[in-house]
C-alpha positions as CSV (number, residue, x, y, z in Angstrom):
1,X,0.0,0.0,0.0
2,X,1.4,3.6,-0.7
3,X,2.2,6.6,1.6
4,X,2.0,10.1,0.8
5,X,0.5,10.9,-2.6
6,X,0.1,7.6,-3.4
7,X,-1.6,6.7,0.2
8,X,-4.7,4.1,0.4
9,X,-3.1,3.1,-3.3
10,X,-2.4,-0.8,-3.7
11,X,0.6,-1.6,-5.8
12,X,2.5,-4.5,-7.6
13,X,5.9,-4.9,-6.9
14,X,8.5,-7.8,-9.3
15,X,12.1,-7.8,-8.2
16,X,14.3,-9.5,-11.5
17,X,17.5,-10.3,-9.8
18,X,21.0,-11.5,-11.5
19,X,24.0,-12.4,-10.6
20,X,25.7,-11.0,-13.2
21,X,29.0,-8.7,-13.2
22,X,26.8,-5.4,-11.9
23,X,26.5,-2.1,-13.4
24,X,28.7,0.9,-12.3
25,X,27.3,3.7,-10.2
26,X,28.2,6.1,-13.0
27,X,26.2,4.4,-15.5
28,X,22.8,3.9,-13.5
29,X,21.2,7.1,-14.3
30,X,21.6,6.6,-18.2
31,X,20.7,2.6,-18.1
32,X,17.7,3.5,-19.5
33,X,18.5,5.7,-22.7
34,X,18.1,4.3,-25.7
35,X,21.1,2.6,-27.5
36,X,22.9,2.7,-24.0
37,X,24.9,0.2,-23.1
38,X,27.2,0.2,-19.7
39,X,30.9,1.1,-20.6
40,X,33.5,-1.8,-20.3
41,X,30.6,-4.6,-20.3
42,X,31.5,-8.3,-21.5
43,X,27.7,-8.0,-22.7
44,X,28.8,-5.0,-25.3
45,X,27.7,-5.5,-28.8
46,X,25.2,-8.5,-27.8
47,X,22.4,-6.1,-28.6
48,X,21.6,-2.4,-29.4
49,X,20.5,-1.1,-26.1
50,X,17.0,-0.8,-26.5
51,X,15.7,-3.7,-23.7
52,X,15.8,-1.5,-20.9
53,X,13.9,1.9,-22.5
54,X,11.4,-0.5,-23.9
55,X,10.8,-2.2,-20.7
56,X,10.5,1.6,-18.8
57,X,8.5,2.7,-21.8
58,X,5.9,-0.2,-21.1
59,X,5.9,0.3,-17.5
60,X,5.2,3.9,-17.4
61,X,2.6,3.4,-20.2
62,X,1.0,1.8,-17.2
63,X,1.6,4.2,-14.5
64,X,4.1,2.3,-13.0
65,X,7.7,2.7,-12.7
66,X,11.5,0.9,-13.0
67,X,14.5,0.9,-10.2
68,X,17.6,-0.5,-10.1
69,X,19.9,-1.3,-7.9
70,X,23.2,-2.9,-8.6
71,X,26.9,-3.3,-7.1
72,X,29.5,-4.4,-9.5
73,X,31.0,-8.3,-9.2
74,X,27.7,-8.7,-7.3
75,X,24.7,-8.5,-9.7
76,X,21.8,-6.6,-10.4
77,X,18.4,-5.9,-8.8
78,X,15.3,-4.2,-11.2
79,X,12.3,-3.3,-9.9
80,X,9.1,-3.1,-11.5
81,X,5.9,-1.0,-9.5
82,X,2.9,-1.1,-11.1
83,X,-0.5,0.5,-9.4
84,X,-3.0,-2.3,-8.9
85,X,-6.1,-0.9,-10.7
86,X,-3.6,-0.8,-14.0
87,X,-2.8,-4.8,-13.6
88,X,-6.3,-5.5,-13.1
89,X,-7.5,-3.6,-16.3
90,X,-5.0,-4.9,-18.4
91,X,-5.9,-8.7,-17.0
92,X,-9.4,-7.8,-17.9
93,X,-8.6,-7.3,-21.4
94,X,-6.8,-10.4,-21.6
């Protein structure tokens, strides 16, 4: 349930974990740009960089929102919030 603003206001929340080789701090506020792809990654050229802007794109289409949290030779935590009357409607329509 929210606070605040959002108070009285049920939400979904999916955590996508890796354990992958982490993204630098530096590079967390532009993850989701298109064609971005983190600097010095062993991932580089395995795609153009347009998963994650998609994936925000979607999200917020839906009133919901992405996080991530990460730490380098660690892994890699995304977090999708989606307000519950928004997963409900698109369910319906399913």
């Amino acid at each position: 349930t929210g606070s605040g603003v959002e108070e009285g206001m049920n939400f979904l929340l999916v955590n996508i974990t890796d354990t992958g080789e982490g993204i630098p701090a530096e590079e967390l506020p532009f993850i989701f740009d298109p064609y971005r792809q983190a600097a010095g990654s062993s991932q580089k050229n395995k795609g153009v960089g347009l998963g994650l802007t998609i994936v925000k794109r979607i999200v917020a289409a839906h009133g919901g929102n992405v996080n991530v949290r990460s730490q380098i030779g660690v892994g890699s935590t995304f977090t999708v919030i989606l307000p519950a009357s928004a997963v409900r409607e698109t369910a319906d329509v399913a």
